[in-house]
N, CA and C atoms as a LAMMPS dump frame, in Angstrom:
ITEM: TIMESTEP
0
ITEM: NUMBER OF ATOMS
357
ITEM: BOX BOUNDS ff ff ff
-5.0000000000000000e+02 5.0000000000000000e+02
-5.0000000000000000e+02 5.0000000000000000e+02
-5.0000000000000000e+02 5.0000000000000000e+02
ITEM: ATOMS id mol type element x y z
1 1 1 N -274.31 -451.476 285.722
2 1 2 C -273.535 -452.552 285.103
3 1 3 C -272.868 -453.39 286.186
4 2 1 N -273.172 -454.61 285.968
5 2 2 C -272.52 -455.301 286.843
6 2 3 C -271.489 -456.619 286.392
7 3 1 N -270.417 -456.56 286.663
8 3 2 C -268.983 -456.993 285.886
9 3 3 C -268.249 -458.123 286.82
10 4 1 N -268.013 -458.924 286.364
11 4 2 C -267.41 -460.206 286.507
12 4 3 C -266.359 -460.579 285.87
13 5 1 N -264.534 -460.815 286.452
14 5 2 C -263.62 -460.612 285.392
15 5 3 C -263.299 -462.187 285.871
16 6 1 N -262.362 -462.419 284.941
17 6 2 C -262.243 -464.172 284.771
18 6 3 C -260.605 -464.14 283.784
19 7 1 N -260.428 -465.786 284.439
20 7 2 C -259.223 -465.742 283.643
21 7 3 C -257.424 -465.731 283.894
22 8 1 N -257.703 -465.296 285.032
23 8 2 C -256.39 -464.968 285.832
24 8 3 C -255.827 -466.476 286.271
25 9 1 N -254.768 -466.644 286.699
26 9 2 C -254.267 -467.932 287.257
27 9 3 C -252.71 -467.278 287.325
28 10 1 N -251.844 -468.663 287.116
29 10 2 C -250.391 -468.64 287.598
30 10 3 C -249.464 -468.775 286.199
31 11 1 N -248.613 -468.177 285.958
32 11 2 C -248.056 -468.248 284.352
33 11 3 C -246.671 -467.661 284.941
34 12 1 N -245.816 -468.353 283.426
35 12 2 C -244.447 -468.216 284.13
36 12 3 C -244.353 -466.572 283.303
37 13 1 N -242.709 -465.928 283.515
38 13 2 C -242.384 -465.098 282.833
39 13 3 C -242.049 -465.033 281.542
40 14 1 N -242.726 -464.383 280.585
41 14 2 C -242.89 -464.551 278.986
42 14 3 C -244.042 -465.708 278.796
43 15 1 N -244.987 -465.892 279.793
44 15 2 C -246.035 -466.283 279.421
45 15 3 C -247.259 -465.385 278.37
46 16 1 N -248.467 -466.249 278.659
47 16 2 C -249.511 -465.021 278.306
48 16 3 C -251.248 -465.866 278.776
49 17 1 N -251.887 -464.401 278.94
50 17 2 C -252.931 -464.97 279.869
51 17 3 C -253.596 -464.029 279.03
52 18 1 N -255.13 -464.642 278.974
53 18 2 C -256.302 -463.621 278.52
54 18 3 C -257.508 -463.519 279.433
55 19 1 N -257.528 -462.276 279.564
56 19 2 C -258.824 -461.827 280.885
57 19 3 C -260.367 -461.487 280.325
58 20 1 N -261.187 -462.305 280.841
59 20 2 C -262.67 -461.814 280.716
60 20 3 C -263.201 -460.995 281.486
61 21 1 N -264.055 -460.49 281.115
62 21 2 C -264.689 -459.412 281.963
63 21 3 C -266.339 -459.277 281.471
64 22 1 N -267.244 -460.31 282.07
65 22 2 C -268.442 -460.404 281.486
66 22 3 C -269.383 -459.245 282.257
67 23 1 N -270.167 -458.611 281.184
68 23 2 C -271.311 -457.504 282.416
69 23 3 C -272.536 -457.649 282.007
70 24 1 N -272.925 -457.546 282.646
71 24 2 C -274.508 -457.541 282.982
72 24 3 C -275.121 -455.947 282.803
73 25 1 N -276.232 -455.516 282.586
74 25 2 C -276.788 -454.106 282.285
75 25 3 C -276.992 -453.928 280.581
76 26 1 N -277.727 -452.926 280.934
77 26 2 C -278.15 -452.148 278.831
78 26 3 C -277.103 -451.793 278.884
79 27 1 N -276.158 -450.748 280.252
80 27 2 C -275.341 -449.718 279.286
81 27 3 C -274.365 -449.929 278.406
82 28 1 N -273.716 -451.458 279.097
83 28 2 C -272.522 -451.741 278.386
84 28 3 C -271.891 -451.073 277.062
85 29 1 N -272.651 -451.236 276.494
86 29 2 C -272.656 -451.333 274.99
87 29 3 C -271.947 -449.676 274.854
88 30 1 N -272.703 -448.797 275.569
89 30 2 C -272.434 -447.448 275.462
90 30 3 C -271.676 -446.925 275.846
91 31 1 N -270.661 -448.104 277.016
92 31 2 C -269.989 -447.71 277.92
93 31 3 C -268.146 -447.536 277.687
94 32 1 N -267.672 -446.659 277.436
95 32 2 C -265.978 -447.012 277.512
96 32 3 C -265.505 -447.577 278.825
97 33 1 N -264.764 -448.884 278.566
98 33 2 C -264.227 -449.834 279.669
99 33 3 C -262.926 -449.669 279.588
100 34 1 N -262.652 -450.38 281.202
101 34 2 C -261.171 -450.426 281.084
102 34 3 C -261.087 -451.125 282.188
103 35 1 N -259.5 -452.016 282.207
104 35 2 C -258.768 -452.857 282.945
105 35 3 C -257.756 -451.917 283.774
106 36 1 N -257.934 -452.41 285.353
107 36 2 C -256.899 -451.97 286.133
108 36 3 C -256.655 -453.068 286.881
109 37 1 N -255.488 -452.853 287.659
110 37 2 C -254.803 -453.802 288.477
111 37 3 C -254.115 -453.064 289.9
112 38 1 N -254.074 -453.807 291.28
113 38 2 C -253.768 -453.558 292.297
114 38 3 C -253.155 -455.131 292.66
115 39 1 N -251.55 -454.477 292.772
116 39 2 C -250.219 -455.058 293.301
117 39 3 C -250.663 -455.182 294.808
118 40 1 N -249.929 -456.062 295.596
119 40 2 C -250.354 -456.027 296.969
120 40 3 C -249.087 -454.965 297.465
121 41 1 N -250.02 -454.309 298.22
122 41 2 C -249.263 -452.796 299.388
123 41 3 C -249.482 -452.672 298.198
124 42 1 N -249.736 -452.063 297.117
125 42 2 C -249.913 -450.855 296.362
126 42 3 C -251.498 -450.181 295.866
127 43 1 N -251.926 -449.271 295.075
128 43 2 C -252.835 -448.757 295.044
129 43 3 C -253.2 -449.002 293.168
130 44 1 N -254.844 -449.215 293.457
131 44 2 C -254.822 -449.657 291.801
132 44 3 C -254.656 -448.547 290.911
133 45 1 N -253.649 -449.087 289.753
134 45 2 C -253.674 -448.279 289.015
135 45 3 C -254.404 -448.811 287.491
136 46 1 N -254.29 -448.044 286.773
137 46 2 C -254.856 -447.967 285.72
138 46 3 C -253.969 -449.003 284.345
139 47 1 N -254.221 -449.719 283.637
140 47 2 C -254.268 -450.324 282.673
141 47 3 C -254.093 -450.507 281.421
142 48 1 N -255.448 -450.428 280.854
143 48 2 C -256.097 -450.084 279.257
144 48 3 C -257.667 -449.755 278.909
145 49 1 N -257.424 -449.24 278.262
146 49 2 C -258.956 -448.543 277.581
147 49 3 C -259.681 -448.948 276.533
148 50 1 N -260.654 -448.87 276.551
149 50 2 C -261.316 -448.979 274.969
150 50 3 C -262.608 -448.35 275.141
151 51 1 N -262.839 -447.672 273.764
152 51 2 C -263.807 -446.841 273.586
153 51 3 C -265.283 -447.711 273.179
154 52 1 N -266.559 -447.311 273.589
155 52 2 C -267.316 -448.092 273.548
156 52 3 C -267.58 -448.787 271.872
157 53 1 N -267.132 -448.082 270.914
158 53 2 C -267.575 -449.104 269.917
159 53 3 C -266.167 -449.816 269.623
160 54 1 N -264.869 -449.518 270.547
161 54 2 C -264.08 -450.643 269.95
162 54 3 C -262.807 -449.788 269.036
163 55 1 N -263.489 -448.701 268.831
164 55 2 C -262.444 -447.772 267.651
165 55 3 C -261.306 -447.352 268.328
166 56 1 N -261.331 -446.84 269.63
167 56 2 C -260.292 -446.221 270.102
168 56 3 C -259.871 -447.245 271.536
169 57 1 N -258.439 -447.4 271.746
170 57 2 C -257.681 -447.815 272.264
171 57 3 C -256.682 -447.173 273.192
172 58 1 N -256.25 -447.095 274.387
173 58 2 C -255.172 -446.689 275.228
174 58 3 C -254.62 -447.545 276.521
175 59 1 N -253.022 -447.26 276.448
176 59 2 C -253.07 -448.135 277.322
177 59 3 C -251.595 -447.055 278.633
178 60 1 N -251.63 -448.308 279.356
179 60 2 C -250.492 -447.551 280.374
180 60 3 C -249.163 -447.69 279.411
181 61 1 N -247.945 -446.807 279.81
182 61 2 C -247.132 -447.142 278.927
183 61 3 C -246.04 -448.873 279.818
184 62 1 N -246.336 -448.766 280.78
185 62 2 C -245.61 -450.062 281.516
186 62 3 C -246.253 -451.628 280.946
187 63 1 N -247.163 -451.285 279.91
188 63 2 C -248.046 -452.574 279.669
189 63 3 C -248.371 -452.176 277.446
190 64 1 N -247.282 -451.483 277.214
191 64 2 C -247.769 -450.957 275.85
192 64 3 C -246.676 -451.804 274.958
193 65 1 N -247.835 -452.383 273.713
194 65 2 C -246.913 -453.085 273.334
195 65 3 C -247.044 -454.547 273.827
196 66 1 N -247.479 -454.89 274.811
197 66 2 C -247.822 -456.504 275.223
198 66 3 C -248.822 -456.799 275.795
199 67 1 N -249.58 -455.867 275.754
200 67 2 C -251.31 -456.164 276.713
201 67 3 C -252.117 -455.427 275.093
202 68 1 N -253.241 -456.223 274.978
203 68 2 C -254.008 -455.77 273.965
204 68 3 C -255.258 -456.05 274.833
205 69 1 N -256.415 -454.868 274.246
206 69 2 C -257.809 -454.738 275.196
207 69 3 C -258.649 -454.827 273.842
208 70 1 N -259.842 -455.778 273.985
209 70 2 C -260.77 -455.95 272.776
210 70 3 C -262.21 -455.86 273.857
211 71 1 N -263.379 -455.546 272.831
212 71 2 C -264.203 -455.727 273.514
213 71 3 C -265.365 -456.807 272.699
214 72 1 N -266.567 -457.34 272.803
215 72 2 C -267.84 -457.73 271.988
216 72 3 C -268.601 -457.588 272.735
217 73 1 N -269.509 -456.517 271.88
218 73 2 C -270.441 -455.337 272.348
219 73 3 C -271.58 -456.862 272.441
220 74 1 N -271.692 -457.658 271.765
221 74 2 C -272.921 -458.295 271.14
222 74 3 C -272.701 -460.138 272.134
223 75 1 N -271.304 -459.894 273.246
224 75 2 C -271.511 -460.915 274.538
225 75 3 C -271.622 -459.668 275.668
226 76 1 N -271.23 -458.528 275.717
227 76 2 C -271.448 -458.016 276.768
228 76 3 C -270.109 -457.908 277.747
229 77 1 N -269.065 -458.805 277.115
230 77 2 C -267.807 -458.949 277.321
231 77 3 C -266.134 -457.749 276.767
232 78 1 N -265.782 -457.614 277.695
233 78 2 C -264.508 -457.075 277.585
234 78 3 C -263.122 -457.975 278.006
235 79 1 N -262.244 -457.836 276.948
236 79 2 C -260.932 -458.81 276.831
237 79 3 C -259.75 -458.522 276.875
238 80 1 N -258.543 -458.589 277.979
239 80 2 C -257.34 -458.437 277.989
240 80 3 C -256.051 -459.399 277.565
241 81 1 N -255.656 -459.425 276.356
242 81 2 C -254.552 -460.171 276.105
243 81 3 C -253.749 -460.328 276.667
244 82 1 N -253.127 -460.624 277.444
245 82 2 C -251.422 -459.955 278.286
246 82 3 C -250.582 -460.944 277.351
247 83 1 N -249.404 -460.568 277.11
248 83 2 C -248.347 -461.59 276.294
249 83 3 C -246.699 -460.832 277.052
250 84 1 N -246.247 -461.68 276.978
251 84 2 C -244.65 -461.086 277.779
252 84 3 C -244.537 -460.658 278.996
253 85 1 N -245.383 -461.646 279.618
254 85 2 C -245.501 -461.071 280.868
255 85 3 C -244.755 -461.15 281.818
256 86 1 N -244.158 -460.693 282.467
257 86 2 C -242.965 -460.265 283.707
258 86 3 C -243.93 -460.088 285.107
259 87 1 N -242.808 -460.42 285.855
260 87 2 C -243.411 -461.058 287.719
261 87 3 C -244.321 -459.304 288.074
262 88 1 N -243.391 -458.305 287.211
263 88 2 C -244.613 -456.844 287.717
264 88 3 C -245.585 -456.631 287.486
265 89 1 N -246.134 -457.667 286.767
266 89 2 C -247.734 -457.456 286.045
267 89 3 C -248.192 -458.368 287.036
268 90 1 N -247.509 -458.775 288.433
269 90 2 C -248.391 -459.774 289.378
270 90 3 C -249.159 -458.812 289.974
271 91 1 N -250.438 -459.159 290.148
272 91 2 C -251.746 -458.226 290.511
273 91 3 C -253.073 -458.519 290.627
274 92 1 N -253.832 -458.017 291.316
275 92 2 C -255.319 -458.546 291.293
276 92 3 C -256.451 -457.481 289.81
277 93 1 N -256.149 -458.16 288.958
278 93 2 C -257.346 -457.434 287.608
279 93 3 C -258.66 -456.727 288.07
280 94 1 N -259.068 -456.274 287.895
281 94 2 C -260.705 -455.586 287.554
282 94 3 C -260.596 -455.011 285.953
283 95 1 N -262.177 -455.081 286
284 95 2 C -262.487 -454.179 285.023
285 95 3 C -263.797 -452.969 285.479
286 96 1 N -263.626 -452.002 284.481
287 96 2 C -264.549 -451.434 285.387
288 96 3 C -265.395 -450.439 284.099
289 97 1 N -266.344 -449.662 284.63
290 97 2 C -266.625 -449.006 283.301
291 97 3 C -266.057 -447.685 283.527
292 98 1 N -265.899 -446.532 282.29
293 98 2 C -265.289 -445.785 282.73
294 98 3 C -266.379 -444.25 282.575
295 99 1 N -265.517 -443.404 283.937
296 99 2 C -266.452 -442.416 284.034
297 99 3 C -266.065 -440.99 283.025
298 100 1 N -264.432 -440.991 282.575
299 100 2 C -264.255 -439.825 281.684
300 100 3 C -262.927 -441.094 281.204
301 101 1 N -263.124 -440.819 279.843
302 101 2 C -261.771 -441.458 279.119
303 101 3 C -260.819 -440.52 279.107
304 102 1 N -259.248 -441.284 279.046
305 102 2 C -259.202 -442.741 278.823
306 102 3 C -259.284 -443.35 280.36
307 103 1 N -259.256 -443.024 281.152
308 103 2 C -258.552 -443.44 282.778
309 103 3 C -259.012 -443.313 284.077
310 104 1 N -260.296 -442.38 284.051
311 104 2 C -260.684 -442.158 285.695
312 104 3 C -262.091 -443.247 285.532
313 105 1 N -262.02 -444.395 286.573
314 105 2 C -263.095 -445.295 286.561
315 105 3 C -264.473 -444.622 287.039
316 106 1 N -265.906 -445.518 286.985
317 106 2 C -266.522 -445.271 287.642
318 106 3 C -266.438 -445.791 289.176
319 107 1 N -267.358 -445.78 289.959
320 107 2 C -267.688 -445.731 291.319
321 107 3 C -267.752 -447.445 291.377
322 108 1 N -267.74 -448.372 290.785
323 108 2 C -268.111 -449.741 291.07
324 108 3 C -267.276 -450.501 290.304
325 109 1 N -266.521 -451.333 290.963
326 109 2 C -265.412 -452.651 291.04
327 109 3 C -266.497 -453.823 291.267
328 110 1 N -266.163 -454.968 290
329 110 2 C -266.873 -456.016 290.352
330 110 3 C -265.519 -456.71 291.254
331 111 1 N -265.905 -458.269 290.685
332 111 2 C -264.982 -459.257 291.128
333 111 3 C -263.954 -458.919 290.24
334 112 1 N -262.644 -458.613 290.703
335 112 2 C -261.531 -459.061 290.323
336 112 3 C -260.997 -459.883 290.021
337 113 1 N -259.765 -460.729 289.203
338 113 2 C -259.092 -461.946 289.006
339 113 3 C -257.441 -461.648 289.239
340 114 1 N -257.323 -463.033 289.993
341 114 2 C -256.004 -462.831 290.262
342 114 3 C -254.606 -463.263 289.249
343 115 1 N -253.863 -462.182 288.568
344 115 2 C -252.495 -463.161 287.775
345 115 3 C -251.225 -462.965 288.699
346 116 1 N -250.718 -464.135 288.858
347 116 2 C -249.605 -464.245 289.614
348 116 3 C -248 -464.686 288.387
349 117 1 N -247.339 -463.68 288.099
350 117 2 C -246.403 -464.11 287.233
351 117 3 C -244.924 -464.04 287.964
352 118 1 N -244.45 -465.718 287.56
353 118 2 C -243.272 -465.986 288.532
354 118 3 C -242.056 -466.002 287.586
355 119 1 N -240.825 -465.454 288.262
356 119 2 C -239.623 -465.061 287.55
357 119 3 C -238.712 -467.108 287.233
């Protein structure tokens, strides 16, 4: 699978931004995805989840409650809502597919997108 996230830019605090994440491959479809993010000097952490048909949902608790994760199995696309967003959600996005739900990724990071949220 090969993943391309989109969407990111500059938004104030209590903005809201929505992230694409287009992939390429059969597996998609089969695949549980998820959104992480890496703060600069920090290490990426983990996000939100969704189960490959869409039924099941998880998220970090620092982002619960104002980040919603959708997917459409039938573009190949995965979607991050962010709403209420505060300068700590400034970070570089990925998406990635996942290797055991809800949270440990696989081995491959596409392109990332950058959101920069200013106080």
């Amino acid at each position: 699978v090969q993943l391309q996230a989109s969407g990111g830019g500059l938004v104030q605090a209590g903005g809201s931004l929505r992230l694409s994440c287009a992939a390429s491959g059969r597996t998609f479809s089969s695949s549980h995805m998820g959104w992480f993010r890496q703060a600069p000097g920090k290490e990426r952490e983990f996000v939100a989840a969704i189960s490959w048909s869409g039924a099941s949902t998880y998220y970090a608790d620092s982002v619960k409650g104002r980040f919603t994760i959708s997917r459409d199995n039938a573009k190949s696309t995965v979607y991050l809502q962010m709403n209420s967003l505060k300068p700590e959600d400034t970070a570089v996005y990925y998406c990635a597919a996942l290797r055991k739900w809800p949270s440990i990724p696989a081995d491959y990071w596409g392109q990332g997108t950058l959101v920069t949220v200013s106080s």
